[in-house]
C-alpha positions in Angstrom: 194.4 44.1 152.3 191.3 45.9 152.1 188.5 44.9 154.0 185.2 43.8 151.5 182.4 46.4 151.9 179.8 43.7 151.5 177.6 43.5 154.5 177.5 39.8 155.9 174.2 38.8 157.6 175.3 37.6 161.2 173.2 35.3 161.4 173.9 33.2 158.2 176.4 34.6 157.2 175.3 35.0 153.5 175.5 38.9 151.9 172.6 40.9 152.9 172.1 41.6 149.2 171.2 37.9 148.7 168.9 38.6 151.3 167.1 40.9 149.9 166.7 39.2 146.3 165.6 36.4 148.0 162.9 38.2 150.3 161.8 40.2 147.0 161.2 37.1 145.0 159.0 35.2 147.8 157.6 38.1 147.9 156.7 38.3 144.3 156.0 34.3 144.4 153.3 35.2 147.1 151.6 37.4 145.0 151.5 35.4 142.2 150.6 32.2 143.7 147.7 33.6 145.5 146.7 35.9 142.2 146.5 32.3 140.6 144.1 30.7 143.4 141.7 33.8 142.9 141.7 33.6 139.4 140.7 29.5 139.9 138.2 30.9 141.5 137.0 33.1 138.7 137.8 36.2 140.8 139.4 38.1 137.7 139.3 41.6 139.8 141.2 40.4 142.8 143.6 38.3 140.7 144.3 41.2 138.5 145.5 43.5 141.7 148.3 40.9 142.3 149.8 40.1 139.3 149.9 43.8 139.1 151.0 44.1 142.0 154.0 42.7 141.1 154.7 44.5 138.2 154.4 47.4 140.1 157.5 46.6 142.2 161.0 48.3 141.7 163.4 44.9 142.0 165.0 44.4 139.2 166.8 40.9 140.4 167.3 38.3 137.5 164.6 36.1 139.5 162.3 38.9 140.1 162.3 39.8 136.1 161.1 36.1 135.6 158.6 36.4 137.7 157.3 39.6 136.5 157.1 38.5 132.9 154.5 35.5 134.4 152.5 38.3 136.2 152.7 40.2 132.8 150.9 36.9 130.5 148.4 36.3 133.3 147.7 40.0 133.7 146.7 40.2 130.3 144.7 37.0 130.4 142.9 38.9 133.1 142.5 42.1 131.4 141.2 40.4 128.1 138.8 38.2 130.6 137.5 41.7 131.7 137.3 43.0 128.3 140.2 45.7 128.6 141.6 45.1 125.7 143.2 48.7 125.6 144.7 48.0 129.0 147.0 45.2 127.5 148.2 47.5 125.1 149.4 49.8 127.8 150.8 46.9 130.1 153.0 46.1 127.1 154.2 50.0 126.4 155.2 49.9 130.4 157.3 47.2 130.2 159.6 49.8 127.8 162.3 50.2 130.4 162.2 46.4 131.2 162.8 45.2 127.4 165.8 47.9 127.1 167.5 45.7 129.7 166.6 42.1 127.6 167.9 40.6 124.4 165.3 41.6 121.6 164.7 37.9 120.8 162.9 37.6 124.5 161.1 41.0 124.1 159.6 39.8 121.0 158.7 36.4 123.2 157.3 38.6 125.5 154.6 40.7 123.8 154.0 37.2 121.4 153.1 35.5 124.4 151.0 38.3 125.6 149.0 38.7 123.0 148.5 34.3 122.7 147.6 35.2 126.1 144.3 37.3 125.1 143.9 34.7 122.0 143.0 32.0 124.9 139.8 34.3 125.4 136.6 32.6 123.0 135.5 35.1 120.4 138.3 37.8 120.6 139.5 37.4 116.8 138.9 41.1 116.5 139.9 42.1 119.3 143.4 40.6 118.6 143.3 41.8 115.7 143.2 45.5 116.7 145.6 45.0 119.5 148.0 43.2 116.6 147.6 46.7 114.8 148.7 48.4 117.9 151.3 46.1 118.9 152.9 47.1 115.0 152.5 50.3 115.3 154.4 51.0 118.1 157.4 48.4 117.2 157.6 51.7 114.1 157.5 54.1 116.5 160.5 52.2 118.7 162.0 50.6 115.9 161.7 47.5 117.1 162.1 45.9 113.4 162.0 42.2 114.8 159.5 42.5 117.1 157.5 43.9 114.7 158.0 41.3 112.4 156.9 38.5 114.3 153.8 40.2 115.0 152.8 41.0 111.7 153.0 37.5 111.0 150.6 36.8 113.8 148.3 39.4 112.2 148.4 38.0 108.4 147.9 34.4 110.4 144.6 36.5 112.2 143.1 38.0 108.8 143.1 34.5 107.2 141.2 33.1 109.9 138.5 36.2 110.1 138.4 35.4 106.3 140.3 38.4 105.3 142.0 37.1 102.6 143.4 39.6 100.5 144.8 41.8 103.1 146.1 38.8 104.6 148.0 37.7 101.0 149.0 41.5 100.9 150.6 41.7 104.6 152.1 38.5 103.8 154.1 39.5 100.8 155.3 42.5 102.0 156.2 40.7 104.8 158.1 38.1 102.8 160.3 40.6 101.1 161.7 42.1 104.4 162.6 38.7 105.2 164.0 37.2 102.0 166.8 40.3 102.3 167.5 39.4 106.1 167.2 35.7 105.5 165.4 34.8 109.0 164.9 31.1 108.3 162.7 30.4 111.1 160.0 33.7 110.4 160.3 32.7 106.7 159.1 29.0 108.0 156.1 30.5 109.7 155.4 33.5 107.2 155.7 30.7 103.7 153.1 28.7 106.0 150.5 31.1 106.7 150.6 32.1 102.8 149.7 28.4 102.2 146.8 28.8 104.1 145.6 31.8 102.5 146.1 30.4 98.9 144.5 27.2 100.0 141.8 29.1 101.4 141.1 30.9 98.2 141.6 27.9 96.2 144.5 28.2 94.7 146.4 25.1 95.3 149.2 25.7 93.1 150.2 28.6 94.8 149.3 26.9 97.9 151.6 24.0 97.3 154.6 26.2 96.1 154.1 28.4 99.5 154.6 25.1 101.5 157.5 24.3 99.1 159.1 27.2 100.4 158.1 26.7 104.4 159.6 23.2 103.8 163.1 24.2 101.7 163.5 27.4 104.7 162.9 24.5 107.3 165.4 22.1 106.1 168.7 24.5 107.2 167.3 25.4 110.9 165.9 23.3 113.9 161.6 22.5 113.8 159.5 22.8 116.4 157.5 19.6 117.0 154.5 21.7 116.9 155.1 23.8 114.1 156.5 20.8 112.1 152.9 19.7 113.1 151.4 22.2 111.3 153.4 22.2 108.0 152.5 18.3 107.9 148.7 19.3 108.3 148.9 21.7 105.6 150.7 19.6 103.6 147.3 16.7 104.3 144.9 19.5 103.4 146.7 20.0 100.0 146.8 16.0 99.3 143.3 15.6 100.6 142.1 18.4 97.6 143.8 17.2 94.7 142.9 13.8 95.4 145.4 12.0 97.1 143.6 10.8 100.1 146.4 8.2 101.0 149.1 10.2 101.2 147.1 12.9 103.0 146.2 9.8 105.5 149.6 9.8 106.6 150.1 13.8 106.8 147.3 14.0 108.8 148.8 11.2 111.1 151.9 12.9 111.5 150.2 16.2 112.4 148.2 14.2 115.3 151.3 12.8 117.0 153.0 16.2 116.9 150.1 17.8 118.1 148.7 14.8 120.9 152.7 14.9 121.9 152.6 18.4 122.9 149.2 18.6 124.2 148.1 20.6 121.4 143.7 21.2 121.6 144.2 21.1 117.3 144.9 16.9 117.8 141.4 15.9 117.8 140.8 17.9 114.5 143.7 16.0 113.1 142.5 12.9 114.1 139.0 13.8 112.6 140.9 14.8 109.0 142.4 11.0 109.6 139.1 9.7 109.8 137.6 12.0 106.6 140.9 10.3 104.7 139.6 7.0 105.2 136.3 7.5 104.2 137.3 9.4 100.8 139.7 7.2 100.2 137.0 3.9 99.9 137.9 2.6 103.2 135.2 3.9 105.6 135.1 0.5 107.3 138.7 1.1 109.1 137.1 4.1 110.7 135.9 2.2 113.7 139.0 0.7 114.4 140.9 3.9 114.6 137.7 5.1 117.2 138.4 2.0 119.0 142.2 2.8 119.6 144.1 4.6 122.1 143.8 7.7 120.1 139.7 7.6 119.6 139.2 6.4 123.5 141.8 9.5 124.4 139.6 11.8 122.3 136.4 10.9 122.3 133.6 13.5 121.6 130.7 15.1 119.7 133.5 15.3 116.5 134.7 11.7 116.0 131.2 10.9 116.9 129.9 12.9 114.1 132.5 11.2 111.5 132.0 7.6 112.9 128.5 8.0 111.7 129.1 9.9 108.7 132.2 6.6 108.1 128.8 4.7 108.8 126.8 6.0 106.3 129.5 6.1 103.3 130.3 2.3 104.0 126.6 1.4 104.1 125.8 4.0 100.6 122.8 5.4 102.6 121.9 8.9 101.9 119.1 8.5 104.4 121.9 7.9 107.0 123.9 10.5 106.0 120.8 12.7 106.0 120.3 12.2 109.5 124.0 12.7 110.8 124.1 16.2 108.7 121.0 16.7 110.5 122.4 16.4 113.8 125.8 17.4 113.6 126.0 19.4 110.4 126.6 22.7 111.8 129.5 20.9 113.8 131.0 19.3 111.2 131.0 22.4 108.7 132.6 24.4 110.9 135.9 23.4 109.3 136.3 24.5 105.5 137.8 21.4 104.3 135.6 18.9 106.0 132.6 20.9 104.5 133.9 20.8 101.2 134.7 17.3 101.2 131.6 16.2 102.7 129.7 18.0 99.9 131.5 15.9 97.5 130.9 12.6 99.6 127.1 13.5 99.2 127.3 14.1 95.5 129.0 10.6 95.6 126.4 8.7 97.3 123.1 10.7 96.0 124.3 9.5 92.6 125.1 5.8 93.8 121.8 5.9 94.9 120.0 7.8 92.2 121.6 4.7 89.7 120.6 1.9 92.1 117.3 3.0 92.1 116.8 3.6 88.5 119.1 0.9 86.3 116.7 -1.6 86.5 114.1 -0.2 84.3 114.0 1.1 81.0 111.3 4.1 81.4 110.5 5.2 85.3 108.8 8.1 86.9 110.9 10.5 88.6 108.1 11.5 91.0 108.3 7.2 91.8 112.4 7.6 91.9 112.3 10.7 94.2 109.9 9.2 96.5 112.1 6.0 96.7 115.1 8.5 97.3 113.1 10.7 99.8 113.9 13.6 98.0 112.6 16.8 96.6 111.2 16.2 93.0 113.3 19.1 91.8 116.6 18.7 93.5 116.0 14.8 92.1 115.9 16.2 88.3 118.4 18.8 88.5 120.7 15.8 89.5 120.3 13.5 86.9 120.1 16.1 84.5 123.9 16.5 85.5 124.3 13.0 85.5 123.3 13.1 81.7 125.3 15.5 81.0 128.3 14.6 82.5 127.9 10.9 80.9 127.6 9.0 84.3 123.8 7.8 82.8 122.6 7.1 79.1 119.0 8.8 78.9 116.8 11.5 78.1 113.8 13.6 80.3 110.8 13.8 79.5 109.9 16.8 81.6 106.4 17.0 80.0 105.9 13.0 80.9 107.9 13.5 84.3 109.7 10.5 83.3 113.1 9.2 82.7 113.9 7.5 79.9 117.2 5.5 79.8 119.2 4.6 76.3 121.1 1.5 76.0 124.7 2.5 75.5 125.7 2.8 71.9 127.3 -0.6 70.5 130.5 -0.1 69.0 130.7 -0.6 64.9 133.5 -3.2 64.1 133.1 -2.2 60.1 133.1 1.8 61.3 136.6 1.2 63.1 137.7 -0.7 60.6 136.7 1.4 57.8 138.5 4.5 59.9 141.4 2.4 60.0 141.7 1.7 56.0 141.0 5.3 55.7 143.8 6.3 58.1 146.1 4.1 56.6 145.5 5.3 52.6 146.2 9.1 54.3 149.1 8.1 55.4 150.3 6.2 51.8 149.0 9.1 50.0 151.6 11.4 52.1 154.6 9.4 51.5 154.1 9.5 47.9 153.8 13.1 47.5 157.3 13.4 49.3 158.5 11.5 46.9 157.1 13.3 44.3 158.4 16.6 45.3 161.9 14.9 46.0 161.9 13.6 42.1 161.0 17.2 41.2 
């Protein structure tokens, strides 16, 4: 028989080759364990020269590759720390050789983990926007048609949030196209979900809520994600919350929390301040403490629920003075979020005209000088409000601009003998109709 050419170590008596991949991934181990203590430290320089360090080496084990792809993300967390943004576009292009050995579906997981890697940087939108461009362009040039898929779909997702709508909705139906003739369930999940945003972002809800249709029907033949399942159910609270339906959107929002507080997500204490905005639209601001003084507010306490727990506070008590103050100090907070903004306009146009009636349904004639100092509000801002009011029909009465007064009109009295009369005449209409039928049928 012939003898195996497969060195044994003396000593252990395992094959040296073992050996070897085991000395190459300590190796590689050391490197990045000690490239993770320096960047603790917020030594991004020293850091960077041992994840690269490792990327740099020829093994080519199974554990090594593992290995290098974590040296890879935290390189580029590094290199977008630095600000060379150009450089993780190279790292990527000289991993070539390494995702011609790899199934395309963990390429693809690769450079999309790369580039959430630079996302993690603050104030980088553009930045990953630009290297999203790259990223796309040179999937063309390789021909790396899923890749380059899955990270135009992180690019639409990127224009909507820099507010670049249109070239967002554009990207996103060309994208949609491609993907309708290859039927890829779970990028037509993703893809239908960022066009919901956009067409919720440009108010557009019926487009908005047929997008989310569409995530939902491509969802129900493959496995969801806990977190992305997370996000369709926020979506689907956003659309609820604008037509109305602050109930239902209630519980959307509640499912997004747990999906997002189960997997650690930083977006659960947004959901839980939608939760909160529910409750107070919906009439029931006095429940709002109660969920503060839960598990859920206690695990998430901050300047947010802070800001809506007074803002609950405020709607519950119908004091615009209140609600004056918290948009004082925490109104560039809270509008930081599109549909919290919007909806908290509407709350204040709610309670200004609670307290514009309060103050003025007592009398029959009242200054509106005397009614905007009660109000502690502008004179002007107090007229062009109750000249909605008027005409919208919410208050019976008339300005007197050149009196500065308001004047208020006891509303009309229904006639008995005018309905009834309308009645008698409605009736005779209809007698008078039946006999010229007959009259034509005789003829």
């Amino acid at each position: 028989m012939e003898e195996s050419k497969m060195e044994i170590d003396p000593v252990g008596g395992q094959p040296e080759v073992d050996l070897e991949e085991k000395k190459a991934e300590e190796e590689l181990q050391s490197n990045l364990e000690e490239g993770d203590a320096f960047e603790a430290q917020g030594k991004n320089n020293e850091a960077l020269q041992k994840f690269q360090a490792n990327l740099a080496s020829s093994y080519v084990y199974a554990s090594t590759d593992k290995i290098k792809e974590e040296s890879a993300y935290k390189t580029a967390r590094c290199l977008a720390k630095l600000g060379r943004f150009n450089d993780v576009m190279e790292l990527l292009k000289s991993f070539n050789d390494h995702f011609a050995r790899i199934p395309k579906a963990r390429a693809a997981k690769i450079v999309r983990t790369v580039i959430d890697a630079v996302s993690e940087v603050p104030d980088s939108l553009e930045l990953q926007t630009t290297l999203c461009e790259s990223v796309v362009a040179w999937c063309r040039a390789e021909r790396r048609t899923f890749l380059r898929q899955r990270v135009e779909g992180k690019l639409a997702h990127l224009l909507h949030v820099q507010g670049a709508h249109s070239k967002a909705q554009a990207l996103v139906d060309r994208l949609l196209r491609e993907l309708k003739q290859l039927d890829d369930k779970q990028m037509l999940v993703e893809t239908h979900l960022v066009e919901a945003r956009v067409h919720h972002a440009l108010r557009n809800l019926p487009k908005a809520k047929a997008a989310l249709t569409a995530s939902r029907t491509a969802g129900n033949a493959i496995y969801i994600a806990p977190l992305l399942q997370g996000e369709i159910d926020d979506m689907a609270g956003k659309l609820h919350c604008d037509e109305g339906d602050f109930k239902t959107a209630f519980s959307y929002f509640l499912e997004a929390y747990e999906a997002f507080d189960g997997a650690g997500d930083p977006r659960a204490p947004q959901a839980l301040q939608y939760m909160m905005l529910a409750k107070v639209l919906q009439g029931a601001a006095g429940e709002v403490p109660a969920l503060l003084a839960g598990k859920w507010g206690i695990k998430h306490s901050g300047v947010g629920l802070e800001a809506m727990a007074r803002v609950a506070a405020a709607a519950q008590k119908r004091s615009l003075e209140d609600y004056g103050a918290t948009m004082a100090a925490h109104g560039e907070l809270l509008r930081k979020d599109t549909l919290t903004s919007h909806h908290l306009d509407a709350l204040y146009n709610q309670l200004l005209e609670a307290n514009l009636l309060k103050v003025v349904e007592p009398y029959s004639c009242v200054e509106l000088a005397r009614v905007a100092e009660l109000i502690r509000l502008p004179l002007d801002r107090v007229e062009r409000k109750l000249s909605q009011m008027i005409l919208d029909g919410k208050f019976q009465g008339i300005l007197d601009q050149g009196r500065g007064t308001l004047i208020a009109r006891p509303p009309a009295e229904e006639d008995a003998a005018l309905a009834s009369a309308l009645g008698v005449v409605a009736n005779m209409g209809e007698v008078v109709d039946s006999l010229f039928k007959r009259a034509q049928a005789l003829n």
